[in-house]
N, CA, C and O atoms as a GROMACS GRO file, in nm:
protein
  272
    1UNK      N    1  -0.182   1.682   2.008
    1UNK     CA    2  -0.242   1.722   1.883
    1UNK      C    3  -0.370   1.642   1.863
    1UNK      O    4  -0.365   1.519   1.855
    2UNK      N    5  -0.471   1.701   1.856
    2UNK     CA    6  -0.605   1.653   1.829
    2UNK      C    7  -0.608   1.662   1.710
    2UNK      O    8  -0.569   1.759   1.644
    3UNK      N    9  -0.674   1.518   1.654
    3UNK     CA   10  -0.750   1.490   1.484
    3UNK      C   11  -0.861   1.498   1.499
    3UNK      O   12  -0.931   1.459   1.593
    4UNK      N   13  -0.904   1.582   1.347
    4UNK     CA   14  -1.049   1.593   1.325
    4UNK      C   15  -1.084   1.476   1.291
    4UNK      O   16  -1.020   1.370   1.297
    5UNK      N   17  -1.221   1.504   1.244
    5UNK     CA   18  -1.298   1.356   1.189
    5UNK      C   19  -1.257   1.333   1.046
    5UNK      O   20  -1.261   1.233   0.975
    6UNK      N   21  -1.228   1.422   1.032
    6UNK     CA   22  -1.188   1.359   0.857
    6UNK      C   23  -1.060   1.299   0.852
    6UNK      O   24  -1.024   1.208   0.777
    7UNK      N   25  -0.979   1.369   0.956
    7UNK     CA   26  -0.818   1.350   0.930
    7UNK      C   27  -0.803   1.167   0.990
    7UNK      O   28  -0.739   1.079   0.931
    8UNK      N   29  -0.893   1.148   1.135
    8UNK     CA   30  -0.915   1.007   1.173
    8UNK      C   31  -0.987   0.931   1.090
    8UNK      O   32  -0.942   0.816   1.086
    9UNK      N   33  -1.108   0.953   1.001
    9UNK     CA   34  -1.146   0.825   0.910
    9UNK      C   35  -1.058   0.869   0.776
    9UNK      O   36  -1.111   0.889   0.666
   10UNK      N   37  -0.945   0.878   0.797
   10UNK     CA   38  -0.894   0.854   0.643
   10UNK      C   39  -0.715   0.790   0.726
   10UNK      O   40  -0.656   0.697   0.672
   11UNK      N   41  -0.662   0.852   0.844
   11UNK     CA   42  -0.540   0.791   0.850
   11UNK      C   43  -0.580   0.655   0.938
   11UNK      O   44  -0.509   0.562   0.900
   12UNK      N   45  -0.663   0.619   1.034
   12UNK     CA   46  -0.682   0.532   1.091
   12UNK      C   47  -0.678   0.389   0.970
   12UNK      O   48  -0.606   0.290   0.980
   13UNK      N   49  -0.777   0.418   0.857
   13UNK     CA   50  -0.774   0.283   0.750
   13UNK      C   51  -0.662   0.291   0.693
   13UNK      O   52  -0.614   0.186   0.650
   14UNK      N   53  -0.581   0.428   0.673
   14UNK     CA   54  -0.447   0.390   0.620
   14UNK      C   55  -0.327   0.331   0.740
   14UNK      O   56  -0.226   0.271   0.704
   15UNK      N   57  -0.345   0.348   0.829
   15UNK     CA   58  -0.280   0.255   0.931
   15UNK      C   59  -0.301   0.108   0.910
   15UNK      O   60  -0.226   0.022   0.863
   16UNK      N   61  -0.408   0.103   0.951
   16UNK     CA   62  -0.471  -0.070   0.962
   16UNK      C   63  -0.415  -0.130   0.839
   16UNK      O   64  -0.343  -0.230   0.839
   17UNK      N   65  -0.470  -0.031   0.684
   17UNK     CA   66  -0.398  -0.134   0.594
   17UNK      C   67  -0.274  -0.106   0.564
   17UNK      O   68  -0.251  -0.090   0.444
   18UNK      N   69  -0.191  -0.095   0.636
   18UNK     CA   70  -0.016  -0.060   0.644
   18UNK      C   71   0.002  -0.179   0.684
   18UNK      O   72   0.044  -0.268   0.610
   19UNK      N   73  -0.040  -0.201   0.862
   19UNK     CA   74  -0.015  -0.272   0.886
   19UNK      C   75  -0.047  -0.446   0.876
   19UNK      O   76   0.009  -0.542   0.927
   20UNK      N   77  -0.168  -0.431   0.783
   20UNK     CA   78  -0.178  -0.553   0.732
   20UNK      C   79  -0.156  -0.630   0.617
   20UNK      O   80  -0.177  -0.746   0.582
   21UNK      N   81  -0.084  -0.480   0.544
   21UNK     CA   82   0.012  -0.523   0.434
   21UNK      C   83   0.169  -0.584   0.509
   21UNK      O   84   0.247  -0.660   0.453
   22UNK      N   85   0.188  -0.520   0.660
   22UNK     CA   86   0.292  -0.504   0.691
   22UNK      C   87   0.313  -0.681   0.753
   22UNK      O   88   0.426  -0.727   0.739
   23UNK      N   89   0.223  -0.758   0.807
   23UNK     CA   90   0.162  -0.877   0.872
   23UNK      C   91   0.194  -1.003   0.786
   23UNK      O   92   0.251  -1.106   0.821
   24UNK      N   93   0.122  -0.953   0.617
   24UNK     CA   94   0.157  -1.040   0.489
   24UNK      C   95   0.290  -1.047   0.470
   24UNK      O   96   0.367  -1.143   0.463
   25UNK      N   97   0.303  -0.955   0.463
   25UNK     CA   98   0.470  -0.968   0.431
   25UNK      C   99   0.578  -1.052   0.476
   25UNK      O  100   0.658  -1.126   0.419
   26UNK      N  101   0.543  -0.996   0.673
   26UNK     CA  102   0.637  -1.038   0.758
   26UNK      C  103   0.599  -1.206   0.765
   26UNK      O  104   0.696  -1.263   0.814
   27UNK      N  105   0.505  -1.292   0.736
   27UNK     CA  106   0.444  -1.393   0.754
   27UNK      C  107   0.414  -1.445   0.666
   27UNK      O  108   0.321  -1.523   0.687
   28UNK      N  109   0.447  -1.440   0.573
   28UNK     CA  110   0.370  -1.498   0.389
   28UNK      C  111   0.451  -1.605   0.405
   28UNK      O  112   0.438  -1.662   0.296
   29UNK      N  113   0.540  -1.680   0.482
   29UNK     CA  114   0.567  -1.851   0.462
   29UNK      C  115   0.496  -1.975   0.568
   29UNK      O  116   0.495  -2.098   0.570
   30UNK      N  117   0.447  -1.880   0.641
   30UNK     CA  118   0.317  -1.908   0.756
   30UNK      C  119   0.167  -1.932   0.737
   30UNK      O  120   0.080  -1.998   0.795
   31UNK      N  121   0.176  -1.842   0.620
   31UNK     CA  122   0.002  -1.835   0.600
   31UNK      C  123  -0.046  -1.914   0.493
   31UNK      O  124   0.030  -1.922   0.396
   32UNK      N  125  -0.137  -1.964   0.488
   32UNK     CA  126  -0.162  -2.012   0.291
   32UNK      C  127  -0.189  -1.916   0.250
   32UNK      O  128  -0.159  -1.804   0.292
   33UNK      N  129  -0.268  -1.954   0.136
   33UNK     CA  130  -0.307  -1.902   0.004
   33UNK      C  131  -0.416  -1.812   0.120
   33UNK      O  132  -0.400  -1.694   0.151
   34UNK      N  133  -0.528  -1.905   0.173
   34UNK     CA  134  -0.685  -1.786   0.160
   34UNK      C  135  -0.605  -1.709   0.282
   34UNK      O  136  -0.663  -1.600   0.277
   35UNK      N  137  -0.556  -1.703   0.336
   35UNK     CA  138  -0.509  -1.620   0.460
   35UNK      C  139  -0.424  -1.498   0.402
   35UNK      O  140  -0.437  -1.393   0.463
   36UNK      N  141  -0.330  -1.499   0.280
   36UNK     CA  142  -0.291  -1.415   0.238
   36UNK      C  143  -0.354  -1.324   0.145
   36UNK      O  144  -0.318  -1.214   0.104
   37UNK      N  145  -0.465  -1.403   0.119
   37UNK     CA  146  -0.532  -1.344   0.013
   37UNK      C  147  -0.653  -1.262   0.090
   37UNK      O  148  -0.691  -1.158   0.037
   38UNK      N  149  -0.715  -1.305   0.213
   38UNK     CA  150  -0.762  -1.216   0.338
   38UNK      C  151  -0.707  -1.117   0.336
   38UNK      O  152  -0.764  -1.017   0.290
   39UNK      N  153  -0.572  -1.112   0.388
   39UNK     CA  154  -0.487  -0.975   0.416
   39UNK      C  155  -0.473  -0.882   0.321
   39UNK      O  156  -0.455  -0.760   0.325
   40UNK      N  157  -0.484  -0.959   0.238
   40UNK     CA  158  -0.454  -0.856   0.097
   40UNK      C  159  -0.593  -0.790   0.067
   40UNK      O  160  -0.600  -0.693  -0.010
   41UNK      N  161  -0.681  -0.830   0.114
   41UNK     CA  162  -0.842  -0.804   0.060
   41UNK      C  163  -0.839  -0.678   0.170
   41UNK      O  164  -0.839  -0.564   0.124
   42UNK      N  165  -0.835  -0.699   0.317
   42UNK     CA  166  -0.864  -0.626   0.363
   42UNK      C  167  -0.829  -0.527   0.429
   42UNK      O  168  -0.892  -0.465   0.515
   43UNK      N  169  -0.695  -0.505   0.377
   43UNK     CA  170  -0.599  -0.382   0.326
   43UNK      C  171  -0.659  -0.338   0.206
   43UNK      O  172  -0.659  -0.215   0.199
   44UNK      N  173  -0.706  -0.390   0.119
   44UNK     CA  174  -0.784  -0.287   0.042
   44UNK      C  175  -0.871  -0.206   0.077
   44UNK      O  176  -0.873  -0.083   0.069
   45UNK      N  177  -0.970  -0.306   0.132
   45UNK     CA  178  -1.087  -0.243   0.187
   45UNK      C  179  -1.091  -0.122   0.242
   45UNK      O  180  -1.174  -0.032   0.231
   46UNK      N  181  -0.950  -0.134   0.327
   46UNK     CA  182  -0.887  -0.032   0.422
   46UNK      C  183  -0.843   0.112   0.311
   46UNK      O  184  -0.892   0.225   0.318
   47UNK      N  185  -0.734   0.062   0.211
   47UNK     CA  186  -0.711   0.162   0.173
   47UNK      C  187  -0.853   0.218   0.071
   47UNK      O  188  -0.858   0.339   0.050
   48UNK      N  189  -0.930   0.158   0.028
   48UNK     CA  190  -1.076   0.189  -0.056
   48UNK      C  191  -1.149   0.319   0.067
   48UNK      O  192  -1.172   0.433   0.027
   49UNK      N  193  -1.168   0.291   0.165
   49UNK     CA  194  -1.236   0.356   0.271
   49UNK      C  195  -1.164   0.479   0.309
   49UNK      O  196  -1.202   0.553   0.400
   50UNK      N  197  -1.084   0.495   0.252
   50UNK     CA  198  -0.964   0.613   0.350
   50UNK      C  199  -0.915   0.688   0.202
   50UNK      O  200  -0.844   0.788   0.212
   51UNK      N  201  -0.950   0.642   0.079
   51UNK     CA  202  -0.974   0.712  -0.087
   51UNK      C  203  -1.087   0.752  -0.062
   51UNK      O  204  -1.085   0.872  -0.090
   52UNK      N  205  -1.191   0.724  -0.026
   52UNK     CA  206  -1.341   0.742  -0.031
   52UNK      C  207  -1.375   0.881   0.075
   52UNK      O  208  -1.437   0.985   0.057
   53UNK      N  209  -1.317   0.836   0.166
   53UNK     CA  210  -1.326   0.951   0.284
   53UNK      C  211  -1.256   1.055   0.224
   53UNK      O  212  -1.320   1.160   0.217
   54UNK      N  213  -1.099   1.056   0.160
   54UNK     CA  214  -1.064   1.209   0.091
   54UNK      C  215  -1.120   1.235   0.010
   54UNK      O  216  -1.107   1.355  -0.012
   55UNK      N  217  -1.190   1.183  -0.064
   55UNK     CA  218  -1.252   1.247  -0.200
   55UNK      C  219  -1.377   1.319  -0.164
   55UNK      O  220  -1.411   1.428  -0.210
   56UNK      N  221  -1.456   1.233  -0.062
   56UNK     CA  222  -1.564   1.327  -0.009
   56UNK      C  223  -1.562   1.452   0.017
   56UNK      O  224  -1.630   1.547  -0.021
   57UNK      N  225  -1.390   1.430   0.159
   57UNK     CA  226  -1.394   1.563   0.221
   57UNK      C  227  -1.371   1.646   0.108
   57UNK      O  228  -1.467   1.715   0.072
   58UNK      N  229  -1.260   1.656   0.038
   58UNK     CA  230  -1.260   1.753  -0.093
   58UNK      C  231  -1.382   1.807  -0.194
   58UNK      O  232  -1.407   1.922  -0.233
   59UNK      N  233  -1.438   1.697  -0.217
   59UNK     CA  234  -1.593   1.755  -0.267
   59UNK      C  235  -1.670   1.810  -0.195
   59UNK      O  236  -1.755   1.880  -0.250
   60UNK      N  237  -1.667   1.799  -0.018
   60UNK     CA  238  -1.745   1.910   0.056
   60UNK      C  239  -1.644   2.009   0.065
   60UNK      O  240  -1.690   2.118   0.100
   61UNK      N  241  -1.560   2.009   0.050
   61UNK     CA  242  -1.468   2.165   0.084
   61UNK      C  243  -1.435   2.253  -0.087
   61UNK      O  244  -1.398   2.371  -0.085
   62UNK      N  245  -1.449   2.193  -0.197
   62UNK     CA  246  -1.494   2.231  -0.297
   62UNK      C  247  -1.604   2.298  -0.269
   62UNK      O  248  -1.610   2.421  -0.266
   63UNK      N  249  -1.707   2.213  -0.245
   63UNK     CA  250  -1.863   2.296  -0.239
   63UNK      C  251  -1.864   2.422  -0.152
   63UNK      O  252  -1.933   2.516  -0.194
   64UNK      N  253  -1.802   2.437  -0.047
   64UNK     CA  254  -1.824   2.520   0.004
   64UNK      C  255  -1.684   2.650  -0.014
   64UNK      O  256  -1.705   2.753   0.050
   65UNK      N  257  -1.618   2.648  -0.055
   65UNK     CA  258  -1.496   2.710  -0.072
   65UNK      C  259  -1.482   2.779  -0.223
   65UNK      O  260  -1.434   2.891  -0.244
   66UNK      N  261  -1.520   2.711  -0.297
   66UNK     CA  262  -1.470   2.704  -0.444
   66UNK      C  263  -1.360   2.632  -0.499
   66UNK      O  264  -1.290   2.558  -0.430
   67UNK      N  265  -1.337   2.657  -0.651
   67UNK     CA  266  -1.185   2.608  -0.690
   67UNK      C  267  -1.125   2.692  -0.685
   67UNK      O  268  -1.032   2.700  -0.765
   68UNK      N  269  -1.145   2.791  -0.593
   68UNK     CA  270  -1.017   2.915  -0.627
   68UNK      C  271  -0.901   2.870  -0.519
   68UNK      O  272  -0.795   2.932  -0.513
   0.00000   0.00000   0.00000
């Protein structure tokens, strides 16, 4: 099964920040404070980038489709 480009920049950052929510978790008596607070940042970032990418694609497939 081949992914398009939209379907890869939106599940790829939701992977990454899965699994680096998944990292904090498994390791939060290992890490300090700025190391957890890293992970946590950039699982956002991750999930911010992969909100950003669906909302686009939907506003180009709005534009060209309609709301019907």
């Amino acid at each position: 099964m081949k992914l398009t480009s939209d379907e890869r920049h939106s599940l790829i950052p939701l992977g990454m920040g899965s699994s680096l929510l998944l990292v904090n978790a498994l390791c939060r008596s290992f890490l300090d404070d700025f190391w957890q607070g890293f992970l946590c940042g950039m699982a956002l970032v991750c999930f911010l980038y992969a909100f950003r990418t669906l909302v686009l694609f939907f506003k180009r497939n709005f534009g060209n489709y309609g709301n019907s």
